[in-house]
PABA-435564 format. One line per 5 residues: their letters; for each residue x, y, z of C-alpha. Coordinates in Angstrom, 1 decimal. Each point is the difference from the previous one (the first is absolute). Example, Ala and Ser with C-alpha at 12.3 -4.5 7.8 and 13.67 -1.06 7.14 Angstrom:
# PABA-435564
as) 12.3 -4.5 7.8; 1.4 3.4 -0.7
//
This chain:
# PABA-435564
xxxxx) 0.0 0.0 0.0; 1.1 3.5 -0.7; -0.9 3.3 1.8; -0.5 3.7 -1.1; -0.7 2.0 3.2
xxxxx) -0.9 3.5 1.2; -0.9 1.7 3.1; -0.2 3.6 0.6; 0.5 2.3 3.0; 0.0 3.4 1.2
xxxxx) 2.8 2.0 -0.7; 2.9 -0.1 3.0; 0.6 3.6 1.7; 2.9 1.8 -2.0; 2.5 -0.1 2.5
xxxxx) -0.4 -4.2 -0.1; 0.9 0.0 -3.8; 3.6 -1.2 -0.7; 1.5 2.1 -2.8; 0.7 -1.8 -2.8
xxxxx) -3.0 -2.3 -0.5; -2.5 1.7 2.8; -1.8 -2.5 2.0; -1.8 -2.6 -1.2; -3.9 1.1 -0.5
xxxxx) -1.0 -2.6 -2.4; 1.5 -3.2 0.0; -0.4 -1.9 -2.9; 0.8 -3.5 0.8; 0.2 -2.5 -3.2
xxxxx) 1.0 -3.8 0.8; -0.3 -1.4 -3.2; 0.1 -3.4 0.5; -1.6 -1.1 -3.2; -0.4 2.2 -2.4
xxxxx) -3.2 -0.3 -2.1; -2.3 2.5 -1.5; -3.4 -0.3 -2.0; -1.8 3.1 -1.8; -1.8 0.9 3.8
xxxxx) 4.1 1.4 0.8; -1.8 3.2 1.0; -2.1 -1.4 2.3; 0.5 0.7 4.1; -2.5 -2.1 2.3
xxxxx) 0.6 -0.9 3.2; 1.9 -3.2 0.4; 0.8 -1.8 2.8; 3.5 -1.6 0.7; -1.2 -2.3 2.9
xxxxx) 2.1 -3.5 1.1; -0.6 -2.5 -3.4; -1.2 -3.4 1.6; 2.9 -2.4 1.1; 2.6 2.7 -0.3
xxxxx) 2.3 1.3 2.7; 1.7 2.8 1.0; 3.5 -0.9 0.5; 1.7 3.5 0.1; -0.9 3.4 0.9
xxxxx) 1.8 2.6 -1.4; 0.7 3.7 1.0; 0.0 2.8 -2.6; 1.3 3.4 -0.1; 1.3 2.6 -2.6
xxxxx) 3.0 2.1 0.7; -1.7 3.5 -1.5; 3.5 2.6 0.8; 1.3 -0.3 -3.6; -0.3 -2.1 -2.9
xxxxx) 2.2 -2.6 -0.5; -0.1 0.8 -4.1; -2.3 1.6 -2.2; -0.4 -0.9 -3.5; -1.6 1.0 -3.1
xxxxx) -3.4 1.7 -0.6; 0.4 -2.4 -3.0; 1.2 -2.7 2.1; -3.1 -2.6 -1.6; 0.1 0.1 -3.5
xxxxx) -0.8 -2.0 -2.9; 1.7 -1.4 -3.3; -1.5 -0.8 -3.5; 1.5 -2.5 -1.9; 1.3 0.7 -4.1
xxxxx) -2.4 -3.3 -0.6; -2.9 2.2 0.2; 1.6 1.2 -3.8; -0.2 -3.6 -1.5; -3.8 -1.0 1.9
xxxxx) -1.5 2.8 -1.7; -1.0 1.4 4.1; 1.8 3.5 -0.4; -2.8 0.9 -2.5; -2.5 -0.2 3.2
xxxxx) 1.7 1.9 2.5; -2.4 2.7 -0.3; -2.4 -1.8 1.6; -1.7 1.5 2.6; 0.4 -2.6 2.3
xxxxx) 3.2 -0.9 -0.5; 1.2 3.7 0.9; -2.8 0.3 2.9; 1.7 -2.6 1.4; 3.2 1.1 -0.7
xxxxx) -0.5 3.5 1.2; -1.5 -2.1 3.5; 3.8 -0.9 0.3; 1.8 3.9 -0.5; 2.1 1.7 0.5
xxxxx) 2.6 -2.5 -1.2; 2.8 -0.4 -3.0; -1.0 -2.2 -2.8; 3.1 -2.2 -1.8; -0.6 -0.9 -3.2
xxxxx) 2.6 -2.8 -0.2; 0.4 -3.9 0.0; 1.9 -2.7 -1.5; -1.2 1.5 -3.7; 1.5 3.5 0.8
xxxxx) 3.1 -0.9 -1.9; -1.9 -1.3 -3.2; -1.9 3.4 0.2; 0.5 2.3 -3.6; -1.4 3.5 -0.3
xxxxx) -1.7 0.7 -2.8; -1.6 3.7 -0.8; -3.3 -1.2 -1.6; -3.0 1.5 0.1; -2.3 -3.2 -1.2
xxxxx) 1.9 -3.0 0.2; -3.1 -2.3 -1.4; 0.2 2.2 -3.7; 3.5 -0.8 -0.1; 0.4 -3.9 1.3
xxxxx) -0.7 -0.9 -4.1; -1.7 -3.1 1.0; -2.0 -2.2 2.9; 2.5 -0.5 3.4; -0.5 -0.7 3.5
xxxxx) -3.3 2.8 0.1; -1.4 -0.7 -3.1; -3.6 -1.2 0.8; 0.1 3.4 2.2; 0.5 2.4 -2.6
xxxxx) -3.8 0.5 -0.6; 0.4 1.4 3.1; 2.6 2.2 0.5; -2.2 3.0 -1.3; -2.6 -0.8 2.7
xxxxx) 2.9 -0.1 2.5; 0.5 3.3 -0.7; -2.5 1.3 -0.1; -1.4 -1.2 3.7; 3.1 1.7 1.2
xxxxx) -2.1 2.9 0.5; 1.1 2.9 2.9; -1.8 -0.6 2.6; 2.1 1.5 2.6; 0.4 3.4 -1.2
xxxxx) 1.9 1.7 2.6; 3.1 -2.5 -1.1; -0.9 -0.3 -3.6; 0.2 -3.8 0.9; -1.6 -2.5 -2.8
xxxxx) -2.3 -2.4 1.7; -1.6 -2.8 -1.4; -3.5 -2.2 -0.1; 1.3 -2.8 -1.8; -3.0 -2.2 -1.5
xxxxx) -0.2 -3.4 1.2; 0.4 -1.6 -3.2; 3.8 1.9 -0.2; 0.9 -1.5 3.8; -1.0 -3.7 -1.3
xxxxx) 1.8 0.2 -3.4; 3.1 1.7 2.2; -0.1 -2.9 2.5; -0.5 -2.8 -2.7; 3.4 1.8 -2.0
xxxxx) 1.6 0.2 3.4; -0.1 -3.7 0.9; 0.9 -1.0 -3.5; 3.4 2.5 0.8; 0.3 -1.1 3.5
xxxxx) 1.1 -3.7 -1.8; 2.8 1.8 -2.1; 1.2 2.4 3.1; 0.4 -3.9 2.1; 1.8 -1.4 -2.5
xxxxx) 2.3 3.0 -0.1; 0.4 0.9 3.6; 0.6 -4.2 0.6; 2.6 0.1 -3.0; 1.3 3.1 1.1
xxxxx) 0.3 1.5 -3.5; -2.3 3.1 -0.6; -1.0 1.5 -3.5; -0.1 3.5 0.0; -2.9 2.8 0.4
xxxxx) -0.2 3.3 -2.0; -1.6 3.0 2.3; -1.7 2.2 -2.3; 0.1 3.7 1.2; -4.6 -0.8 -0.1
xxxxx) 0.5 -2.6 2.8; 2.7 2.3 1.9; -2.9 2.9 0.3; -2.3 -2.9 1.5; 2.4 -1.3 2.1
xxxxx) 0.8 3.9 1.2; -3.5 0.7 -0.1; -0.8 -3.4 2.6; 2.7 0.9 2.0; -0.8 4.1 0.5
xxxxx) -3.8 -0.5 0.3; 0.7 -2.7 2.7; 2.1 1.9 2.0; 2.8 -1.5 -0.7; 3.9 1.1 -0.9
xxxxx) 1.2 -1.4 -3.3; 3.5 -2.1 0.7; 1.1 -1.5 -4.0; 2.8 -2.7 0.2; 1.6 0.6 -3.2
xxxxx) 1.3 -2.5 -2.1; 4.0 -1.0 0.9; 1.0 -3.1 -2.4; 0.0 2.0 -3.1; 3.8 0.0 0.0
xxxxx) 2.8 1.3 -2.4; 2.8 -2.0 -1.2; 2.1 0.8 2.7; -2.7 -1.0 2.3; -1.3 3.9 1.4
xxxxx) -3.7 0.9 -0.1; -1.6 0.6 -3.3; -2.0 3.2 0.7; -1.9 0.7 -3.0; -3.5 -1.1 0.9
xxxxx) 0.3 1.4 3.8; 1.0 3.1 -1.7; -3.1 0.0 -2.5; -2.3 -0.8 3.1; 1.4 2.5 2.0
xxxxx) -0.4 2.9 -2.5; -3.9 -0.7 -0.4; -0.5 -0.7 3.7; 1.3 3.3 0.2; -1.7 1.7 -2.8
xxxxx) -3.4 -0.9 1.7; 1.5 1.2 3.2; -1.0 -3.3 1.8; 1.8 -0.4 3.7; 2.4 -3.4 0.1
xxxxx) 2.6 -1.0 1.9; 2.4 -2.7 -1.4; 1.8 -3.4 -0.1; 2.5 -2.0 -2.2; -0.8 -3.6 -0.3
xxxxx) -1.7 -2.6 2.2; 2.1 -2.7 1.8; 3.5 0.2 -1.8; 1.4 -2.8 2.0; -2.0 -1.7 -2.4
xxxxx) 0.8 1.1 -3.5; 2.6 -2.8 -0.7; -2.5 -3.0 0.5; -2.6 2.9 -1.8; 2.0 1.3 -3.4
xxxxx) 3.1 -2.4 0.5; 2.0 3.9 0.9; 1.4 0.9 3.5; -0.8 3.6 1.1; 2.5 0.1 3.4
xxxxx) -0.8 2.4 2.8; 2.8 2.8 -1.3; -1.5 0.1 -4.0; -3.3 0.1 1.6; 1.1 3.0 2.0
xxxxx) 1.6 1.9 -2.8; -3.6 -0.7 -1.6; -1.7 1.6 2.3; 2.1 2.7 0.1; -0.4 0.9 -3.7
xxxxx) -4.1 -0.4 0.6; 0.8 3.1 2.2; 1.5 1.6 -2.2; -2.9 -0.6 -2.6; -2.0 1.2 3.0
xxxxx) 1.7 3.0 0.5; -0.6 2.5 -3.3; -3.8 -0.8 -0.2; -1.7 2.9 2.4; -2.3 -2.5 1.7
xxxxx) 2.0 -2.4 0.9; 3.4 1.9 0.9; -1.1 -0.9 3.3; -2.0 -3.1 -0.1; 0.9 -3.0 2.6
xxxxx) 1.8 -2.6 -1.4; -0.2 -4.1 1.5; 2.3 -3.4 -0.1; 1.0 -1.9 -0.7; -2.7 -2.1 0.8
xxxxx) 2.0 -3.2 0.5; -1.5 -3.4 0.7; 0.5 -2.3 3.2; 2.9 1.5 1.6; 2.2 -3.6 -0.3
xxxxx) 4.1 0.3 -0.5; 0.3 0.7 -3.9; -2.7 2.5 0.8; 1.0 2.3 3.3; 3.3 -0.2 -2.6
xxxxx) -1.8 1.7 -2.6; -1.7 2.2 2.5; 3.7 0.8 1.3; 1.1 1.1 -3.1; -2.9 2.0 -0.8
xxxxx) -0.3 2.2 3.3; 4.1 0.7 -0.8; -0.6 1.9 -3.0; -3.6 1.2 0.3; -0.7 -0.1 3.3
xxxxx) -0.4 3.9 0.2; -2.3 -0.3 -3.1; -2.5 -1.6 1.2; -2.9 1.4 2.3; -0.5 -3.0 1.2
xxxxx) 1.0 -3.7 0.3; -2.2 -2.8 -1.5; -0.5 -4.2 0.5; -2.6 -2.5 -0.7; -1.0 -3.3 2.1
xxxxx) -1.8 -2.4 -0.9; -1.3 -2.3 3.2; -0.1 -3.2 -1.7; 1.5 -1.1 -2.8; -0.9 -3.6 -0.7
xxxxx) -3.7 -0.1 -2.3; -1.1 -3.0 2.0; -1.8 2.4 3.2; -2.1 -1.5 3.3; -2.1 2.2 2.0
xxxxx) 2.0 -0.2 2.8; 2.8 1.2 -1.5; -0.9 3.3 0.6; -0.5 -0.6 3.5; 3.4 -0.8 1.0
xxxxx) 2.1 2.3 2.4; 3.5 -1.2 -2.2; -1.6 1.2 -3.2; -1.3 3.3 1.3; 3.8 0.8 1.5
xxxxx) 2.0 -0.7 -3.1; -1.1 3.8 -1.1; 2.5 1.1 3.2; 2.8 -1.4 -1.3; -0.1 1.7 -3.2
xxxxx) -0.8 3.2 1.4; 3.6 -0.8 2.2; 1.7 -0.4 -2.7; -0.9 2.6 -2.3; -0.3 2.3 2.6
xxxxx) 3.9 -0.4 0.9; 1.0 0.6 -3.7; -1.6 3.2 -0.2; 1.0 1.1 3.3; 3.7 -0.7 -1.2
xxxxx) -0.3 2.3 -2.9; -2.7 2.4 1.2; -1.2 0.0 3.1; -3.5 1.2 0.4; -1.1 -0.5 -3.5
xxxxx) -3.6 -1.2 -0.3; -0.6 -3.3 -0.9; -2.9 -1.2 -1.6; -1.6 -3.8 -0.4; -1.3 0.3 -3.7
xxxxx) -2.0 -3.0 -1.4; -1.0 -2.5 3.3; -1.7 -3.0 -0.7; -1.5 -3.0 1.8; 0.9 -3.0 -2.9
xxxxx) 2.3 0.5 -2.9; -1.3 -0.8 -3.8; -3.4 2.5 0.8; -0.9 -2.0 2.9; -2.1 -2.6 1.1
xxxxx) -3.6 -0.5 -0.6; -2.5 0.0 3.0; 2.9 0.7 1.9; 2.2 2.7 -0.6; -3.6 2.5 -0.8
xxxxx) -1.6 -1.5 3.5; -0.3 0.9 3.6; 3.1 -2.6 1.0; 2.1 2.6 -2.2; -0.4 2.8 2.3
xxxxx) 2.0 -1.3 2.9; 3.0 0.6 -2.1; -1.2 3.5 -1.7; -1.0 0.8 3.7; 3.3 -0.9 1.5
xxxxx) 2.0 1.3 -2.8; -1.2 4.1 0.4; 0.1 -0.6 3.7; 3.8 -1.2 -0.4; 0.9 2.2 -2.6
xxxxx) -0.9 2.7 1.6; 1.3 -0.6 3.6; 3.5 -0.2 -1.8; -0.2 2.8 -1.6; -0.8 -0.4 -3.7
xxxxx) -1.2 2.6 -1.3; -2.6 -1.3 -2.5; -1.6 -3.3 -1.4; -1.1 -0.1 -3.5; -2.5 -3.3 -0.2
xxxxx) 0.0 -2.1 -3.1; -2.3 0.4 -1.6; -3.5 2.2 0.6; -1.7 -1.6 -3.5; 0.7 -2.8 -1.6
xxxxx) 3.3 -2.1 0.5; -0.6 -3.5 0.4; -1.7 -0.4 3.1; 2.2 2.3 2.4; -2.5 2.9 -0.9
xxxxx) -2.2 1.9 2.4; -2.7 0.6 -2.8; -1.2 -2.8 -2.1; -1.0 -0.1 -4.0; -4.0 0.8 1.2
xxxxx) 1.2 3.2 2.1; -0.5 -1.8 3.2; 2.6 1.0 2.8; 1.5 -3.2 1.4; 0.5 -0.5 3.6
xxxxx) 3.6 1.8 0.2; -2.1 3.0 -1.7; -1.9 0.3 2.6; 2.5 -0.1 3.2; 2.1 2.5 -2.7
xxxxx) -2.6 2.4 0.8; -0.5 -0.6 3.2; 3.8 1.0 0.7; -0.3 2.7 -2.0; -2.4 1.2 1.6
xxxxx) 0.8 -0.4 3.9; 3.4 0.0 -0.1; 2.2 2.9 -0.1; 4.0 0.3 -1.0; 1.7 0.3 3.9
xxxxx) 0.8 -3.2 1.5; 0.0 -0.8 3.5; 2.0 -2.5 2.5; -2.6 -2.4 1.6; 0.4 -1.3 3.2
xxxxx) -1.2 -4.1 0.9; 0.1 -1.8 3.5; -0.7 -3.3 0.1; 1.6 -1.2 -3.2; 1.3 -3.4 1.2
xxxxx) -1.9 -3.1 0.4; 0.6 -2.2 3.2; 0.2 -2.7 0.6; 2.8 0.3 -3.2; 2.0 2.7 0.6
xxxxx) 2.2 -0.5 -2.9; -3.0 0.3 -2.3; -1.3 4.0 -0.5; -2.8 0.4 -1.8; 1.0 3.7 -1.7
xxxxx) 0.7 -1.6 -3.0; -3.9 -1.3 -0.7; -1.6 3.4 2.0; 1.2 3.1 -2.0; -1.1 3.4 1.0
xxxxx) 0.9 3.5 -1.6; -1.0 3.6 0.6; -0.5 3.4 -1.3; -1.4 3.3 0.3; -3.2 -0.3 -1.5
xxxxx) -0.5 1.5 -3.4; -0.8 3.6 0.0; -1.7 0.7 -2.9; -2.4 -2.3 1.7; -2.7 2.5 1.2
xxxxx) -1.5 -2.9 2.0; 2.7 0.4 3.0; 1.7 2.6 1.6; 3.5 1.0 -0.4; 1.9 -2.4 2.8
xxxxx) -1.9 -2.7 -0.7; 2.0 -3.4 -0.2; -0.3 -2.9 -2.5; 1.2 -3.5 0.9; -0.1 -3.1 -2.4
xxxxx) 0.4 -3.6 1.5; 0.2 -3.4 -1.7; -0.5 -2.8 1.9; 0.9 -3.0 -1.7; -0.6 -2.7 2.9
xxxxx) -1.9 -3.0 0.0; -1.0 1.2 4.0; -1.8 2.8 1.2; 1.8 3.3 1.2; -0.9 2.7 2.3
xxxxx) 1.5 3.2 -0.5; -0.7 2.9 2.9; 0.9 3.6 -1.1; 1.8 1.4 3.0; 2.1 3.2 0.7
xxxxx) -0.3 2.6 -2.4; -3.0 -1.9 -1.5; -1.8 -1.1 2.9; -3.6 1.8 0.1; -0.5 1.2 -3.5
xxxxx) -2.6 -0.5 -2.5; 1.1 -2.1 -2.5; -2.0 -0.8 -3.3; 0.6 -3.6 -0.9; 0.3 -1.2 -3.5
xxxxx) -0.7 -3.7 -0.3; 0.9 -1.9 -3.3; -0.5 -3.6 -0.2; -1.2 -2.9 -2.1; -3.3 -0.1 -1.6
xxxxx) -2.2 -2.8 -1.1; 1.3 -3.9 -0.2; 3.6 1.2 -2.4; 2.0 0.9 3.5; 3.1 0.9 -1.2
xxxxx) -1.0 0.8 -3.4; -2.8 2.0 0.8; -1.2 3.8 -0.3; -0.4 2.1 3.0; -2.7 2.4 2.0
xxxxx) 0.7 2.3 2.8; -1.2 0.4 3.5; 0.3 1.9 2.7; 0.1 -0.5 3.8; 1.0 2.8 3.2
xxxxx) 2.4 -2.0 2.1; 3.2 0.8 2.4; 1.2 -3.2 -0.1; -0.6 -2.0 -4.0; 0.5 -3.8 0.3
xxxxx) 1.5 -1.1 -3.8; -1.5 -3.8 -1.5; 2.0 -2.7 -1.0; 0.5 -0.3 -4.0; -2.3 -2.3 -1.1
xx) 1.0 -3.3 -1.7; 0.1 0.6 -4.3
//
């Protein structure tokens, strides 16, 4: 079972608030123990937490939040999302106009949008206005071409303070989209499996509807330019960047910029190396590109967005932060949780897998710090299962434990902003599925977004270890975070206090909010299986007034 909580309270005299995060007014207490969501995610009834028959309460554990200072603050941006190139070769960047799409995308703002995946260095600019008159013959979108015009054409303004096009697409468009779409989703398998990718033109048309998704969501543009175009003598080919960059900035469109996706990869990709000092020079001469263009003399440039930080790759990583250390504004990595395609539910459930993210963010953090200490450093493309996920699994409620866990740890140690892979179609790692739906991870996105605000705080637990094994502590399997509360949220007071808690026990666990906490209002925010699926179930939300909230066992799959 899985909890979204909230309580509130009067506000505290002024001369009881602590000064950096003010006392706590409303605590917002989520123990998420399984996360699961259903289309009622709105919905706050009272629900009661009493003892579950036949369960005992082994432990009782005390609670409080150190408020003086924050131990880090991240990001406004620190939640943000990634679209995948794919959506080129589907046919799905044609519909991201869709209302609901960017409703639901604007639910998830502010936050920065990569557009960047294993196809980002198979990406070709090309400065046409209608790519379907100029094809000379049936491809890939061929049976949609009788439709391209009404495309268009729905992409009326709707929102006319932005100028942002917004569309209605008919049914009949969404059905022949997702038949064309599964029929692709064969060939981008067979490619991702085989590791050999063909390449994608971007016309300048589906770079104004990618701007235009991005701009009218609320969203800030990141473009991960192609890297493996490659001279003779191996440097970066910058002719198309160069062509993309002067029409981005002839229709003044805000972007900030990368070089490549994964280069530890390019060998086993293209059959050609790119080591960590080339790569630096490359970047380098992309600020250089950067520079002379009015708009984006000063725009923020990212890498090198490596993979797994293994030995050949913290190498490649070394070399890069050498020679382009000072170029970059800041730092980027990918993880990918699992990498095997064979997936069981209760993979995600396990303490050794959610902890493997803390290594990497050791050892990356140490090669930055050696170079530049202080840089940001960003996680840029996290998913659950490798090859686009895992059906039924990595798009379910049992996912959330590790997208819960990872923002928690992530931000705890200090990095500065997660981008998740993907928000719309990729495989099955997506938070939005091919009918519009938001998926379970969509949902506690939002929540997040919504309670929880960019200071972290130290919490404070007595009562931690289990008798009669002393040797065994149960921290690993009961994670708790905190934060000041979002304050664009205009449902709580400044000072209010947000905590998060994942309880991943088979037993029941008491938890008693003491100290600073003791005797305020918390709202509580319960998320937790729904129907007969357990841990590939949706979600609802309840709420409950309580000092001390008693968390459930997870269920069995």
């Amino acid at each position: 079972m899985r909890v979204l909580c909230a309580f509130p309270e009067a506000m505290p005299s002024s001369n009881s608030r602590p000064p950096a995060c003010l006392a706590p007014v409303a605590l917002i207490l989520a123990l998420l123990l399984h996360l699961s969501l259903s289309s009622q995610a709105g919905d706050r009834r009272p629900l009661p937490v009493d003892r579950a028959p036949g369960l005992k309460e082994k432990t009782l554990i005390l609670l409080d939040v150190s408020t003086k200072n924050p131990v880090r603050t991240v990001n406004e941006n620190f939640l943000s999302l990634q679209l995948d190139p794919s959506i080129i070769h589907d046919g799905w960047l044609d519909f991201l106009s869709s209302k609901r799409l960017v409703t639901l995308a604007r639910g998830l703002s502010p936050a920065f949008l990569r557009f960047g995946g294993k196809r980002t260095d198979f990406l070709q600019f090309q400065n046409l206005r209608n790519p379907a008159k100029s094809r000379g013959g049936p491809g890939p979108d061929y049976y949609l071409k009788n439709y391209e015009d009404d495309i268009v054409r729905s992409d009326v303004a709707l929102d006319k303070q932005k100028g942002c096009k917004i569309a209605q697409h008919p049914d009949v468009m969404l059905e022949l989209q997702r038949e064309k779409a599964a029929q692709m989703h064969l060939v981008l398998l067979k490619e991702q499996f085989s590791n050999t990718y063909s390449n994608l033109v971007l016309t300048a048309r589906s770079l104004d509807k990618l701007y235009n998704f991005a701009d009218c969501s609320g969203l800030h543009l990141i473009f991960a330019l192609n890297a493996l175009r490659r001279n003779p003598n191996n440097s970066w080919n910058s002719s198309s960047a160069l062509s993309l960059l002067k029409y981005s900035a002839s229709k003044k469109y805000n972007i900030s910029w990368e070089l490549g996706n994964e280069p530890n990869n390019y060998r086993t990709m293209r059959g050609r190396a790119v080591n960590g000092s080339q790569l630096g020079k490359d970047y380098i001469q992309l600020k250089s590109l950067l520079q002379p263009i009015r708009i984006y003399s000063r725009a923020s440039l990212y890498g090198p967005n490596i993979g797994r930080p293994r030995k050949n790759v913290i190498t490649l990583l070394d070399g890069f932060m050498k020679v382009a250390g000072n170029t970059v504004d800041a730092v980027t990595w990918q993880h990918c949780y699992i990498d095997g395609r064979v997936v069981k539910v209760m993979d995600f459930l396990k303490t050794r897998l959610l902890d493997t993210l803390s290594d990497q963010i050791r050892k990356i953090q140490k090669v930055v710090n050696t170079y530049t200490p202080g840089k940001k450093i960003w996680l840029e493309g996290v998913v659950t299962t490798s090859v686009g996920g895992t059906n039924n699994l990595s798009d379910s409620y049992a996912a959330g434990f590790l997208w819960l866990n990872t923002l928690g740890m992530l931000a705890n140690r200090g990095i500065d902003v997660v981008i998740r892979h993907s928000f719309f179609d990729h495989g099955y790692n997506h938070l939005v599925d091919q009918n519009f739906n938001p998926l379970p991870d969509y949902w506690l996105s939002l929540l997040y977004k919504r309670l929880i605000g960019p200071k972290v705080l130290a919490v404070h637990v007595a009562g931690l270890q289990r008798k009669p094994r002393p040797g065994r502590v149960i921290r690993d399997k009961l994670r708790i975070y905190a934060h000041c509360t979002n304050h664009h949220n205009h449902n709580y007071v400044r000072g209010s206090i947000t905590l998060f808690i994942i309880n991943l026990h088979r037993s029941r666990k008491k938890i008693k909010l003491a100290g600073t906490l003791r005797d305020k209002l918390v709202h509580q925010y319960l998320l937790q299986p729904y129907g007969q699926e357990g841990l590939k179930s949706k979600v609802f939300c309840g709420e409950r007034k309580a000092d001390i909230v008693h968390t459930t066992p997870r269920p069995e799959d």
